[in-house]
C-alpha positions in Angstrom: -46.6 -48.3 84.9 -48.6 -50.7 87.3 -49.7 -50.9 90.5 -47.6 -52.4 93.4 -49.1 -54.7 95.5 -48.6 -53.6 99.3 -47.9 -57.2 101.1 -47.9 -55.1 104.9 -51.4 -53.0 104.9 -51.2 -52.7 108.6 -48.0 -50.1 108.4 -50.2 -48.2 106.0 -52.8 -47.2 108.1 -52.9 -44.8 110.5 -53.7 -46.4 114.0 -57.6 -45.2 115.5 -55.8 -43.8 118.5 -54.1 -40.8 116.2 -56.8 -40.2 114.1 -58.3 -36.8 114.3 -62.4 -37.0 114.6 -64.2 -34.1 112.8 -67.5 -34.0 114.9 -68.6 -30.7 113.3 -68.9 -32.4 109.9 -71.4 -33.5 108.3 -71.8 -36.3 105.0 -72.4 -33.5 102.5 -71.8 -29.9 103.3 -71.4 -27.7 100.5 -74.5 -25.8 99.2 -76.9 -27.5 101.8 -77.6 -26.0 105.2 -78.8 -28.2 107.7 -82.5 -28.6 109.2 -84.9 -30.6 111.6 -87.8 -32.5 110.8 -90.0 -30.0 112.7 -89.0 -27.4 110.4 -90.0 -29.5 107.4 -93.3 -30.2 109.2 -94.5 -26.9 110.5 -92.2 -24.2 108.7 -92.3 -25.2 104.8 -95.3 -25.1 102.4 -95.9 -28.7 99.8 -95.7 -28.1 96.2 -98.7 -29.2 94.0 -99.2 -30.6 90.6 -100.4 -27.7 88.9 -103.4 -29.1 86.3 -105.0 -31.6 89.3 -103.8 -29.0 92.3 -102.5 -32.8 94.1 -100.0 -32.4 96.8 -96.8 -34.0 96.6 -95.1 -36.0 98.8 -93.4 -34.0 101.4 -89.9 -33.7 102.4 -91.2 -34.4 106.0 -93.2 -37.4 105.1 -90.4 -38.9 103.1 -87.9 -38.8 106.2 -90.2 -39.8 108.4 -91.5 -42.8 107.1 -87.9 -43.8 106.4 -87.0 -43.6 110.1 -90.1 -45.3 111.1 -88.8 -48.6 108.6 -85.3 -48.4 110.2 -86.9 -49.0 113.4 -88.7 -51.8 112.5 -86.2 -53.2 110.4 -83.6 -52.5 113.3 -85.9 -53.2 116.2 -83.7 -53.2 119.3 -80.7 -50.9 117.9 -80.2 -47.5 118.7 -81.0 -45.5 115.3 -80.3 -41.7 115.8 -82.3 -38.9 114.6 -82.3 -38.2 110.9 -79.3 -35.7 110.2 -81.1 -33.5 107.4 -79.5 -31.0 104.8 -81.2 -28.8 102.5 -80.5 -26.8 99.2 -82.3 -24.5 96.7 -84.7 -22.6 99.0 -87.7 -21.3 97.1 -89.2 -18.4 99.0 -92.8 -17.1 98.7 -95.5 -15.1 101.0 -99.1 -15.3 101.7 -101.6 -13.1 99.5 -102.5 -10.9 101.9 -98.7 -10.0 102.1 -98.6 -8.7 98.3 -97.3 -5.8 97.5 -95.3 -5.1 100.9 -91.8 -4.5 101.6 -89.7 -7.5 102.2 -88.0 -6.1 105.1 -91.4 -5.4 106.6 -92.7 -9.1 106.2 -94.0 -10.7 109.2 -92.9 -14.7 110.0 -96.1 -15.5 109.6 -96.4 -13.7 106.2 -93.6 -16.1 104.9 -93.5 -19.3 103.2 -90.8 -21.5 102.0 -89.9 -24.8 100.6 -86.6 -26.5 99.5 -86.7 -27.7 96.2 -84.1 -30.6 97.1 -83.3 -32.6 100.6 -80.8 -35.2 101.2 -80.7 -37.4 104.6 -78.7 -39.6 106.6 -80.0 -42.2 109.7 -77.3 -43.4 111.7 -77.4 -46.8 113.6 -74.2 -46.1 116.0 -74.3 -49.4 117.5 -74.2 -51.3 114.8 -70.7 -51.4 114.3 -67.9 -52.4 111.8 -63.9 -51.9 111.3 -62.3 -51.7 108.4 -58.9 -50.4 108.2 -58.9 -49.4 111.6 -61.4 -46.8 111.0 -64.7 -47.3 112.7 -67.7 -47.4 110.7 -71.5 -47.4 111.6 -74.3 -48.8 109.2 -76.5 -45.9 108.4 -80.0 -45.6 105.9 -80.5 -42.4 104.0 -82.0 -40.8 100.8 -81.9 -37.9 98.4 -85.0 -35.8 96.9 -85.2 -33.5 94.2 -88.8 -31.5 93.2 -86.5 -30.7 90.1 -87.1 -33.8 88.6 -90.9 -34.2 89.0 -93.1 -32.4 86.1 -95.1 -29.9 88.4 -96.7 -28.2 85.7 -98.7 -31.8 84.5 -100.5 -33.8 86.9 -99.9 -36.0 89.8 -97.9 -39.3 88.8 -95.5 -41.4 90.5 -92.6 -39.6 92.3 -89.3 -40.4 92.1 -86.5 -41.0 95.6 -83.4 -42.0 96.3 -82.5 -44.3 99.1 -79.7 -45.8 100.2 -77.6 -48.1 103.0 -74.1 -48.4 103.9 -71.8 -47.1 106.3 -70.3 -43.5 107.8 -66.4 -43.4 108.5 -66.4 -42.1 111.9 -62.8 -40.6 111.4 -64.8 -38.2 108.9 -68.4 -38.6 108.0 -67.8 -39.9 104.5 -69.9 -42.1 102.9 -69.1 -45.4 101.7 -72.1 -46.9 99.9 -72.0 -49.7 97.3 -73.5 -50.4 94.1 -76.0 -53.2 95.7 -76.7 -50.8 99.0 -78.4 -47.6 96.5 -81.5 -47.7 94.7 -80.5 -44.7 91.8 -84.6 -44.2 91.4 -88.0 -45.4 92.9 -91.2 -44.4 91.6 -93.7 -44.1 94.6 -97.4 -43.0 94.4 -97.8 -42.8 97.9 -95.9 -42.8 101.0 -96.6 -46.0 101.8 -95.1 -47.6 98.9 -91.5 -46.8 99.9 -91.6 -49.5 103.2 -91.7 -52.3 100.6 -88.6 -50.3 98.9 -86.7 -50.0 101.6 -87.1 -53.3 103.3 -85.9 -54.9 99.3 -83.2 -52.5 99.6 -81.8 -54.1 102.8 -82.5 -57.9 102.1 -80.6 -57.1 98.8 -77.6 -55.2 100.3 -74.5 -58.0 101.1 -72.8 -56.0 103.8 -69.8 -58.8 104.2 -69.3 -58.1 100.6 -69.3 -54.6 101.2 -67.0 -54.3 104.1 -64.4 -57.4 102.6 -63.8 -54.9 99.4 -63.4 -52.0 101.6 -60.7 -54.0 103.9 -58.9 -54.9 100.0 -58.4 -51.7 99.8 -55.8 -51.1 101.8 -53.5 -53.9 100.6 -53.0 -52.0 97.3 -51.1 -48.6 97.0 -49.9 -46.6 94.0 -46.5 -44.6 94.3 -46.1 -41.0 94.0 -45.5 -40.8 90.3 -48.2 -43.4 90.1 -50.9 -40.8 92.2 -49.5 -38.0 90.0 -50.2 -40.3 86.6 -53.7 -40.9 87.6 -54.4 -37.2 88.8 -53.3 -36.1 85.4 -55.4 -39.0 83.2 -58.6 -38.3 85.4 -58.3 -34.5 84.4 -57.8 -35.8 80.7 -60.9 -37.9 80.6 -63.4 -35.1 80.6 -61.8 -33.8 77.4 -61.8 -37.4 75.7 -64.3 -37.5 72.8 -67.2 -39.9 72.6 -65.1 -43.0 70.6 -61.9 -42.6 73.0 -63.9 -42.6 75.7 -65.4 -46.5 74.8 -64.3 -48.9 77.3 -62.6 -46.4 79.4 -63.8 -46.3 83.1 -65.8 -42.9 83.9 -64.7 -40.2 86.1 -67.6 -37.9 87.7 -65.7 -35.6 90.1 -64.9 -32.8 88.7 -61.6 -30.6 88.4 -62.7 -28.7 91.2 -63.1 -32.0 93.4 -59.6 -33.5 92.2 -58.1 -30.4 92.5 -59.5 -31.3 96.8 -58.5 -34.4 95.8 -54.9 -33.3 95.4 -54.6 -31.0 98.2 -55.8 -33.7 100.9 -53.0 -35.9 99.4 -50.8 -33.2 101.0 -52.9 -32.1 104.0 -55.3 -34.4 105.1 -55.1 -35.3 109.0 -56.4 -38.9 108.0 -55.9 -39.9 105.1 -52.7 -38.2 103.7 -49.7 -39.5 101.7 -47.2 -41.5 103.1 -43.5 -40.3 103.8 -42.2 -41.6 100.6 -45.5 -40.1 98.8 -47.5 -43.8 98.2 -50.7 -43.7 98.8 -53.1 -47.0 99.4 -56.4 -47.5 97.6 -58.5 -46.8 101.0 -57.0 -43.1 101.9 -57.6 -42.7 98.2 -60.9 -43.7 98.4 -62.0 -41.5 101.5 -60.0 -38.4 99.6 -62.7 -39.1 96.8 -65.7 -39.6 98.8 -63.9 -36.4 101.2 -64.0 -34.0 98.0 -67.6 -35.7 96.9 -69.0 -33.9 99.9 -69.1 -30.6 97.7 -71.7 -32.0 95.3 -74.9 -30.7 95.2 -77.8 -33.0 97.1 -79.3 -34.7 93.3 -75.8 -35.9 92.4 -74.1 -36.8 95.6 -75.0 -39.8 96.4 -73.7 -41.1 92.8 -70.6 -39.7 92.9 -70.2 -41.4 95.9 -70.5 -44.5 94.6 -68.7 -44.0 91.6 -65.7 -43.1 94.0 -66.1 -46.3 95.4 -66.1 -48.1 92.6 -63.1 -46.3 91.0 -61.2 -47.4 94.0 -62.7 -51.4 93.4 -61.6 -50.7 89.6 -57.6 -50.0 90.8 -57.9 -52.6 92.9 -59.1 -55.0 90.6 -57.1 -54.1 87.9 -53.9 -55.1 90.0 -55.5 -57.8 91.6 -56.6 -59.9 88.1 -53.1 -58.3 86.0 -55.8 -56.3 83.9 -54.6 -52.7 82.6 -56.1 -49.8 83.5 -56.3 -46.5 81.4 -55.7 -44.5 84.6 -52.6 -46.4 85.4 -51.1 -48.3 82.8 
């Protein structure tokens, strides 16, 4: 089976004018609740190394110093207020507060922190189009206290940032493997300006977009969709040897099972009328169901889904087989 080459992208795309705009949503939503920075200022409590009692680096310090380098980065754009989500609350109360009934706690009494925060600045006049979708650049990054040692004693920290762009149509994410430092090790907040300003000199946003637009000139055919659906749910089950030279899959059932579903439903990025599918609806139904992934492994995912789609692509593009579609 191979992939067929589609030599008229435009009649596979649906037109901006019909596209249905879900304002509400947000770039990951599952198992995150959204906050402000001044909640993350005044409301939560900064974990300590326990055997040196040295604060961490907080949540609000993070996001904050990362919107102060987008604006001098992007001096002259307009750069919107971080949107900020939030997952695995830990809960405590002050001492004086021991021993009394929860449902009699006082605000005040309460303290709270979130063990992991994800974040997303959005420049909306710095605009691109691909596919007829229109897509603004944006600069964000992920935190997780569960992967610092807070039981040893202060070291460097480790963040997540990225760049690339939001799909207006949708709020999905489409970051490339050059636009997402996996892990930087920071010992003070001050060290991540250097980071982030490498980040962007090194991110090639032409190169980014022009695979994006390639996208959309490949499409696989119903039975070809259905072939793929069935070898991604294989590949978890591969063992270690079979899996050798095979490209990875990191959504799980649950996410192809969305993956599936929007083939049928989606508003945007649905199935054609003779059940084809190109590479770019396929692409924002992976990065679509990725939105379900909890804050530490979103990002990733995300940009394993777009090279997945880059992979297909490819593979028709240079004659090379793939597993997924052979």
């Amino acid at each position: 089976m191979e992939l067929i080459a589609n030599t008229q992208p435009e009649t596979m795309i649906h037109d901006t004018s019909k596209v249905i705009n879900k304002t509400s949503s947000s770039f990951i939503e599952a198992n995150t609740k959204q906050v402000n920075l001044d909640h993350l200022k005044n409301d939560c409590i900064i974990p300590v190394f326990a055997k040196d009692n040295e604060s961490t680096i907080s949540h609000y310090q993070f996001i904050d110093e990362t919107y102060k380098v987008a604006q001098k980065l992007f001096n002259g754009n307009i750069i919107n207020e971080p949107e900020i989500r939030v997952s695995h609350q830990i809960k405590g109360r002050i001492p004086t507060a021991i021993g009394k009934p929860a449902k009699e706690l006082e605000e005040h009494e309460k303290t709270t922190y979130y063990e992991r925060v994800a974040f997303l600045i959005e420049l909306p006049d710095v605009i691109e189009t691909v596919n007829r979708n229109m897509l603004t650049l944006s600069i964000g990054g992920v935190r997780s206290l569960s992967q610092e040692n807070l039981y040893s004693k202060k070291s460097l920290e480790k963040f997540k940032v990225f760049i690339g762009f939001k799909n207006k149509v949708c709020t999905n994410l489409c970051v490339s493997t050059d636009g997402f430092k996996h892990e930087i090790r920071i010992s003070s907040i001050l060290d991540l300006e250097n980071q982030i300003e490498s980040l962007v000199k090194g991110y090639n946003r032409e190169k980014h977009l022009g695979n994006m637009e390639k996208m959309s000139k490949y499409q696989l055919t119903q039975e070809q969709f259905a072939h793929f659906i069935g070898k991604a749910r294989m590949y978890q089950h591969l063992n270690k040897q079979e899996k050798q030279g095979v490209f990875p899959i990191l959504l799980n059932d649950s996410q192809i099972n969305n993956v599936v579903k929007d083939y049928y439903n989606c508003d945007n990025f649905n199935r054609n009328v003779d059940g084809s599918i190109n590479l770019w609806r396929l692409y924002n139904l992976f990065t679509e169901a990725n939105k379900s992934s909890y804050i530490d492994s979103n990002i990733e995912r995300n940009l394993h889904s777009y090279d997945l789609a880059n992979h297909l692509a490819n593979s028709l593009e240079n004659g090379a087989n793939s597993w997924y579609v052979d």
